[in-house]
C-alpha positions in Angstrom: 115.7 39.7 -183.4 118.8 38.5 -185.4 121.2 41.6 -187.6 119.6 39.5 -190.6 116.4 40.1 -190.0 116.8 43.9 -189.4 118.7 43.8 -192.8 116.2 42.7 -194.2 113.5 44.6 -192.7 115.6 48.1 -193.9 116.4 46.7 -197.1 112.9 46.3 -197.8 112.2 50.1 -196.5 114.8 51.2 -198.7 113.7 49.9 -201.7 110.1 51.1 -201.1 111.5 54.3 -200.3 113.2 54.5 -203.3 110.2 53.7 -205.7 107.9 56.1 -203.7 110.8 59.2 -204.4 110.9 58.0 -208.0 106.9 58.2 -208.0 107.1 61.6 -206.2 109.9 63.0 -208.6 109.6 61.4 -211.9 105.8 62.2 -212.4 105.6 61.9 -216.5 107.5 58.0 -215.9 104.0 57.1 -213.8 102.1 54.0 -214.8 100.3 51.0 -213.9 104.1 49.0 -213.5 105.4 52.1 -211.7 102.0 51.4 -208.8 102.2 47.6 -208.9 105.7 47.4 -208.0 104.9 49.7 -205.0 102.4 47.6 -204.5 104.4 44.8 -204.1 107.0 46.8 -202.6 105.0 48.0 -199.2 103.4 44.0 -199.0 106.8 42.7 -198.7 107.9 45.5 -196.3 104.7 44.9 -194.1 104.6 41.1 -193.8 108.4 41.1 -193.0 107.3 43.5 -190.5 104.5 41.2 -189.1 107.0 38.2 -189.4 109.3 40.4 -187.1 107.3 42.2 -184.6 110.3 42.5 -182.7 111.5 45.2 -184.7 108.9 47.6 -184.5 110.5 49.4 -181.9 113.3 50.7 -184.0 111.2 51.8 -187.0 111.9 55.1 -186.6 115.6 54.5 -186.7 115.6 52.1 -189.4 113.5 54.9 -191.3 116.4 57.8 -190.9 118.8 55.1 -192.3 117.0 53.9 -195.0 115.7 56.9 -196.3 119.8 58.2 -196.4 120.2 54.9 -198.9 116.9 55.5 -200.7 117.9 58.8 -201.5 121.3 58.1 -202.9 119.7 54.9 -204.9 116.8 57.4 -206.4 119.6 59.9 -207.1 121.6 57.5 -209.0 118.4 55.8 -210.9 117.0 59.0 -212.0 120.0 61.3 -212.7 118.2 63.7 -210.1 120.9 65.0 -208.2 120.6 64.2 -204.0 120.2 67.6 -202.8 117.1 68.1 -204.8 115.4 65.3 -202.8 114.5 66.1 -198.8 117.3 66.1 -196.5 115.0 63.9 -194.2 112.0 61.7 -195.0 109.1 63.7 -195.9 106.9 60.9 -194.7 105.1 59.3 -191.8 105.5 55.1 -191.5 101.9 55.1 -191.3 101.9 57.0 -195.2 104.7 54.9 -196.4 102.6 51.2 -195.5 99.2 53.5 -196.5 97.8 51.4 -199.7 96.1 54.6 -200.9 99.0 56.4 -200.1 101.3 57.9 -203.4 103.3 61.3 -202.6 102.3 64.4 -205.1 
């Protein structure tokens, strides 16, 4: 698999991390847009994944280095400061592409 495609692979895990932190730490700024666009979100991640089943074998790495960006992106988004948010990801891959799944 080509350095784009990994890009774009984490990119997409970043930005799901992201909205599932903001879900997780923002709970009074939950609604139906907040759901969709994880929605959405975890769709794109997955078929990207399917269009790149090359790449599964470095999932768990991609994970550590996107949830480090996710972090600092949720931090700047919701004036929550970093250290309040796990030092590692608090979730499984199989929770994060879980459509029932939405951290309490």
């Amino acid at each position: 698999m080509g350095r784009s495609e990994k890009r774009e692979l984490e990119s997409r895990l970043t930005v799901l991390l992201v909205r599932l932190l903001k879900w997780q730490y923002q709970e009074v700024r939950r609604g139906i847009s907040w759901e969709l666009t994880i929605v959405e979100r975890r769709l794109r991640f997955v078929e990207t994944l399917e269009e790149n089943p090359g790449l599964k074998s470095k999932l768990d790495e991609m994970l550590t280095k996107a949830y480090k960006f996710a972090v600092i992106q949720a931090s700047r988004e919701t004036k929550i400061g970093k250290n309040v948010f796990p030092e590692q990801c608090p979730w499984l891959l199989d929770q994060i592409t879980d459509d029932n799944f939405y951290p309490n």
